[in-house]
C-alpha positions as CSV (number, residue, x, y, z in Angstrom):
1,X,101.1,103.4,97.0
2,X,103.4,104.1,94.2
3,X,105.2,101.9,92.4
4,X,108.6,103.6,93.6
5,X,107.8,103.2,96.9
6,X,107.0,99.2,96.9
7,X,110.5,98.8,95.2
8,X,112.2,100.8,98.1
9,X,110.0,99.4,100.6
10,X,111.3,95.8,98.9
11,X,114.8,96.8,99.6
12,X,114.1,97.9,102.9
13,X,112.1,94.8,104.1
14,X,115.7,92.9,102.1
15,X,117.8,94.7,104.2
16,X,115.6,94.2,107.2
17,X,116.1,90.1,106.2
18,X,119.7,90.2,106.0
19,X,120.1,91.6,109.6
20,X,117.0,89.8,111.0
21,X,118.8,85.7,111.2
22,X,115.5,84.5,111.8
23,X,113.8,85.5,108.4
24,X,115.1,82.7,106.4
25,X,111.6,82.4,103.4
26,X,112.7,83.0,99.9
27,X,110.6,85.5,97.6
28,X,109.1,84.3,94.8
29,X,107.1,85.5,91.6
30,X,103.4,85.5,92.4
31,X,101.8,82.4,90.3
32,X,99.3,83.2,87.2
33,X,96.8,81.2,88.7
34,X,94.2,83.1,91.4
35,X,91.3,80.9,92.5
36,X,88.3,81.8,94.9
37,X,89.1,83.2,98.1
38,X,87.5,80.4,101.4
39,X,85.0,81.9,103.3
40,X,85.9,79.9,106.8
41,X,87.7,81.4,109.3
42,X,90.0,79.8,111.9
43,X,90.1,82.1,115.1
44,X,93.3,80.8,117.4
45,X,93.1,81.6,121.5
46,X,94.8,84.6,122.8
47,X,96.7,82.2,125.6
48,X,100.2,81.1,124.4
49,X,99.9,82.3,120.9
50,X,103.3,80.9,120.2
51,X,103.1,77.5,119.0
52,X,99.8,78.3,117.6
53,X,98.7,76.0,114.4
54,X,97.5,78.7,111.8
55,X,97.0,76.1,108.7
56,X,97.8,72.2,109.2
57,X,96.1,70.8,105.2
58,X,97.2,68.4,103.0
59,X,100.8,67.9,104.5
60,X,101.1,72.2,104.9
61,X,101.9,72.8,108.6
62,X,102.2,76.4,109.2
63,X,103.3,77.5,113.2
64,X,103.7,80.5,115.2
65,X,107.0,80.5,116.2
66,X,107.9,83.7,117.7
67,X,106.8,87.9,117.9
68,X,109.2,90.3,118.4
69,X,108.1,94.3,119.6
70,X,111.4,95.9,119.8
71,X,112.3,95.7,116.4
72,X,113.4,99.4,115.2
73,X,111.0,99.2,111.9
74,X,107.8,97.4,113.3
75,X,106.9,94.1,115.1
76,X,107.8,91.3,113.7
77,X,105.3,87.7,113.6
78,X,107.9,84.3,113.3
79,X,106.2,81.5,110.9
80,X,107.6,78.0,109.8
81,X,105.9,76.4,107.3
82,X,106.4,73.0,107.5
83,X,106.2,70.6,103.7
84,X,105.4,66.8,104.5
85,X,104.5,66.4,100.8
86,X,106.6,65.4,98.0
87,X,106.1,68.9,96.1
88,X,108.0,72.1,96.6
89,X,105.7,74.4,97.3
90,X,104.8,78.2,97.8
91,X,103.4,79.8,100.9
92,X,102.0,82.5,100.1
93,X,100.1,85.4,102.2
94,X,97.7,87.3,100.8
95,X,95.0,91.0,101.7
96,X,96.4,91.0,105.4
97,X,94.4,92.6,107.9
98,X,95.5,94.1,111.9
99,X,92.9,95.0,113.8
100,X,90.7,96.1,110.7
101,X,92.5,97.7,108.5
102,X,94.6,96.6,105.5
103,X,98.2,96.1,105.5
104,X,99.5,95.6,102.3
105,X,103.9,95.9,103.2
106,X,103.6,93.0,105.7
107,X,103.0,90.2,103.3
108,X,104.9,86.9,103.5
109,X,105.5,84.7,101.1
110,X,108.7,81.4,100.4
111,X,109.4,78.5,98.7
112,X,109.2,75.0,101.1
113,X,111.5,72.2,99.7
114,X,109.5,68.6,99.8
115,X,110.2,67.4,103.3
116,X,111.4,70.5,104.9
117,X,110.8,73.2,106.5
118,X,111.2,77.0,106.1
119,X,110.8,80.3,108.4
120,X,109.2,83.2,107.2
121,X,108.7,86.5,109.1
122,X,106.0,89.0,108.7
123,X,107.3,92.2,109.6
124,X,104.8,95.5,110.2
125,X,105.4,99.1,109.5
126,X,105.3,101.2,113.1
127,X,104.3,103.9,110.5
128,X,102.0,102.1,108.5
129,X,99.9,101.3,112.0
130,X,100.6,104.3,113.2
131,X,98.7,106.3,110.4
132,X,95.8,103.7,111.6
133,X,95.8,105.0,114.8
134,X,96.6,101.0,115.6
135,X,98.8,100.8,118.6
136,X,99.2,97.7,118.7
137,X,99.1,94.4,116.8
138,X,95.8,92.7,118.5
139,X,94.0,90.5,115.5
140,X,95.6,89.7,112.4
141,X,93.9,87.9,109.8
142,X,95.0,86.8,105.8
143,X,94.6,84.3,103.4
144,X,97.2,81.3,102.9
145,X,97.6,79.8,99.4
146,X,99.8,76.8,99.0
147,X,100.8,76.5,95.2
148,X,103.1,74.4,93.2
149,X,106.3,75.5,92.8
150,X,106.8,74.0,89.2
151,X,103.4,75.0,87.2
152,X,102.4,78.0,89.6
153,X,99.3,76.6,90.5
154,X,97.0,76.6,93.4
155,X,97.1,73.2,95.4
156,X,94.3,74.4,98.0
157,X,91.8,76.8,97.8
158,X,93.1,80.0,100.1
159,X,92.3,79.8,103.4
160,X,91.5,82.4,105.8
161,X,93.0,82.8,109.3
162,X,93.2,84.6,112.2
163,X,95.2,85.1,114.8
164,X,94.5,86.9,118.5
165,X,97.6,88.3,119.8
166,X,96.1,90.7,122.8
167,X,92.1,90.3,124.4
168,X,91.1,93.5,122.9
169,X,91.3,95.0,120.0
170,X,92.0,98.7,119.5
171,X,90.2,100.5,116.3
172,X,90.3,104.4,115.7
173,X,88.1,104.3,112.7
174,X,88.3,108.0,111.0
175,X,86.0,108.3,108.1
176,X,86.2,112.0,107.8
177,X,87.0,113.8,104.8
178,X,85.8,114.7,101.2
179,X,84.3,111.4,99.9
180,X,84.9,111.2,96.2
181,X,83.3,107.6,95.5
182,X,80.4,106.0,97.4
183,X,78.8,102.8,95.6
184,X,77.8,99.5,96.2
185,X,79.0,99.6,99.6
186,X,82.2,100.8,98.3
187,X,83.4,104.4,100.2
188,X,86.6,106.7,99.0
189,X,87.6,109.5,101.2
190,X,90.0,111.6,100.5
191,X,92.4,112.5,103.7
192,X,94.1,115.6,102.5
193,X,98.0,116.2,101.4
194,X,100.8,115.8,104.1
195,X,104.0,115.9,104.3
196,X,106.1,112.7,104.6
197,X,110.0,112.1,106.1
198,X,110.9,110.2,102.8
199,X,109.2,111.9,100.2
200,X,107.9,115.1,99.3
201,X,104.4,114.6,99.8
202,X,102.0,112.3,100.0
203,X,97.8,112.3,99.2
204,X,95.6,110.0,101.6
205,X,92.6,108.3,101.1
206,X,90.9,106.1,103.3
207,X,88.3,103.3,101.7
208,X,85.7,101.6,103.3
209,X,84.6,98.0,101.6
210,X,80.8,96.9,102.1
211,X,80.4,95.4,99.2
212,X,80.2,91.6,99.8
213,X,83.6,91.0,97.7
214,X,87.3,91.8,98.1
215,X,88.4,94.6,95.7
216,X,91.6,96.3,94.5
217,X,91.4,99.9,93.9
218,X,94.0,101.3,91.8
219,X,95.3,104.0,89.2
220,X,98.4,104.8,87.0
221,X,99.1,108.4,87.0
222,X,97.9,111.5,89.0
223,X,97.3,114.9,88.2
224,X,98.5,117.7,90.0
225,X,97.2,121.4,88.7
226,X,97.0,119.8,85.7
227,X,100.7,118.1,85.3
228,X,100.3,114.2,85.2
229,X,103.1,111.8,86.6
230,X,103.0,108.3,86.7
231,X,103.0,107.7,90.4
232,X,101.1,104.4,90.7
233,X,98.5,103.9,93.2
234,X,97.0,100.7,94.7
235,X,95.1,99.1,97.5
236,X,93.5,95.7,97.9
237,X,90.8,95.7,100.5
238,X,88.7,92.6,102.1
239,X,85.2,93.0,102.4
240,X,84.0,94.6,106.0
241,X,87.6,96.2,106.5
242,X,88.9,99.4,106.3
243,X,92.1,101.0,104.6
244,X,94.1,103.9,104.6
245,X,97.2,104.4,102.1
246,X,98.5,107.0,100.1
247,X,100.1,108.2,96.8
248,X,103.8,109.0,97.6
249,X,104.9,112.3,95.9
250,X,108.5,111.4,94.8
251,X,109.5,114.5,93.1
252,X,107.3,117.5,93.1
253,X,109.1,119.4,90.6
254,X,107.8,116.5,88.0
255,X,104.4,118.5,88.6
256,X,105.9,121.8,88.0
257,X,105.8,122.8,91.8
258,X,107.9,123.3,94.8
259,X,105.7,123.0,97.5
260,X,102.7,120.9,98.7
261,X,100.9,124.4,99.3
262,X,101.2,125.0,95.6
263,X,98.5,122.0,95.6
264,X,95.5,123.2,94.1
265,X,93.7,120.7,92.3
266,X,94.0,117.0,92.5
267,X,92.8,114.4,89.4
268,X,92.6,110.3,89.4
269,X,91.3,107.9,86.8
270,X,90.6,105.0,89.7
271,X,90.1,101.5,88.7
272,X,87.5,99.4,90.9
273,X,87.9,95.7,90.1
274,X,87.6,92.2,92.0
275,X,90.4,91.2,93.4
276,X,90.5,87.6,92.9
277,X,89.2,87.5,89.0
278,X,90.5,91.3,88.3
279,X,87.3,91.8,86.9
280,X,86.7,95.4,86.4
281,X,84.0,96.7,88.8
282,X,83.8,100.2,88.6
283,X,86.1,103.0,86.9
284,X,85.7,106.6,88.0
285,X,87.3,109.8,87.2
286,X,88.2,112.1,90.6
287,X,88.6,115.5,90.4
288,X,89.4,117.3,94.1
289,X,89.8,120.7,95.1
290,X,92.5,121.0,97.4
């Protein structure tokens, strides 16, 4: 996704805040310090999700609270996270999963004053799940880091948890397509070029992780017939999940081109690296025919 587009889709999700009462969490910077992701896994009953206890460690109380459907942008999930210790503190939510794939826009993250307690509201793209073929929001799993508000650091090691919303879980798992990186358990496919109702284009790619570690995947400029722009591109992926994102085309005419049928030859310089150490994995240079 480009870097563009997360700005605009931070405004949006502002926007979406301000006429959403409920959505009361503060953003914050994300702290220097990344440990280790957990391994364990904390799989909450379908019946009366509501009022389910996600995370309850070391005075961090976090609660399904509500889940709202009708919203016009995507469902949205209710949290409060609830700070019994004497710290302000950070919730943070981090490589978010529904039903399999990634979903890297519905991140939540707030500042918890010592002794209180703050909502925060996950909210999903109807697009975004869409272009999954997800119809609707049946497991959802992420991390949850608690961190210190004053030195940025990690208090627990992240958790991961998981969440049951429906009793089954829909996945339409397309791998088709040209694959342009296949390694260690580590598929890139690209999707094709499609038209999109914001921008002027946008180029697909769907990854598959097997690799035994959660990666990131990411570049800093793309080449189109030969014309380079710095649309940035990234995608963090768990291990034994699925993604699909794009590169947003915000201005064609930066490549010298007024239509996406002018599209002939497509070139990446992708970065493969760990996502909790950043530690470079793998960097390969694609070059597709379109």
């Amino acid at each position: 996704m480009t870097k563009t587009n997360r700005m605009l889709f931070a405004a949006l999700l502002v926007l979406v805040m301000i006429f959403t009462a409920a959505c009361t969490g503060k953003d914050a910077n994300t702290p220097a310090t990344t440990t280790s992701a957990a391994t364990g896994n904390d799989t909450k009953p379908v019946p009366g999700f509501i009022g389910s206890v996600l995370y309850d460690q070391d005075g961090i109380k976090v609660t399904v609270t509500d889940y709202v459907t009708d919203h016009f942008y995507g469902p949205e999930l209710y949290v409060t996270v609830t700070n019994s210790t004497d710290k302000d503190v950070l919730f943070k939510s981090e490589l978010l999963s529904v039903n399999g794939y990634m979903m890297n826009n519905a991140l939540a993250s707030g500042e918890v004053t010592a002794g209180a307690e703050e909502a925060l509201c996950f909210v999903f793209s109807n697009e975004e799940m869409a272009r999954c073929g997800i119809e609707e929001l049946s497991r959802l799993e992420f991390y949850i880091t608690i961190c210190d508000c004053a030195t940025g650091e990690a208090l627990t090691t992240p958790k991961l948890v998981a969440l049951h919303l429906t009793e089954e879980c829909n996945m339409n798992v397309d791998a088709s397509g040209e694959v342009v990186y296949d390694k260690d358990g580590i598929r890139i496919i690209f999707k094709g070029v499609k038209e999109d109702l914001m921008y002027q284009g946008a180029v697909y790619f769907f990854v598959e992780n097997q690799s035994g570690r959660n990666i990131s995947i990411f570049n800093k400029e793309i080449s189109l017939n030969g014309v380079s722009c710095a649309d940035f591109f990234r995608i963090d992926v768990r291990h034994d999940l699925y993604a699909l994102d794009c590169i947003y085309l915000w201005d064609l005419s930066s490549y010298n081109l007024e239509s996406l049928d002018q599209i002939d030859t497509i070139a990446l310089n992708l970065q493969v690296v760990e996502y909790e150490t950043e530690e470079v994995i793998d960097t390969v240079a694609v070059n597709i025919n379109n």
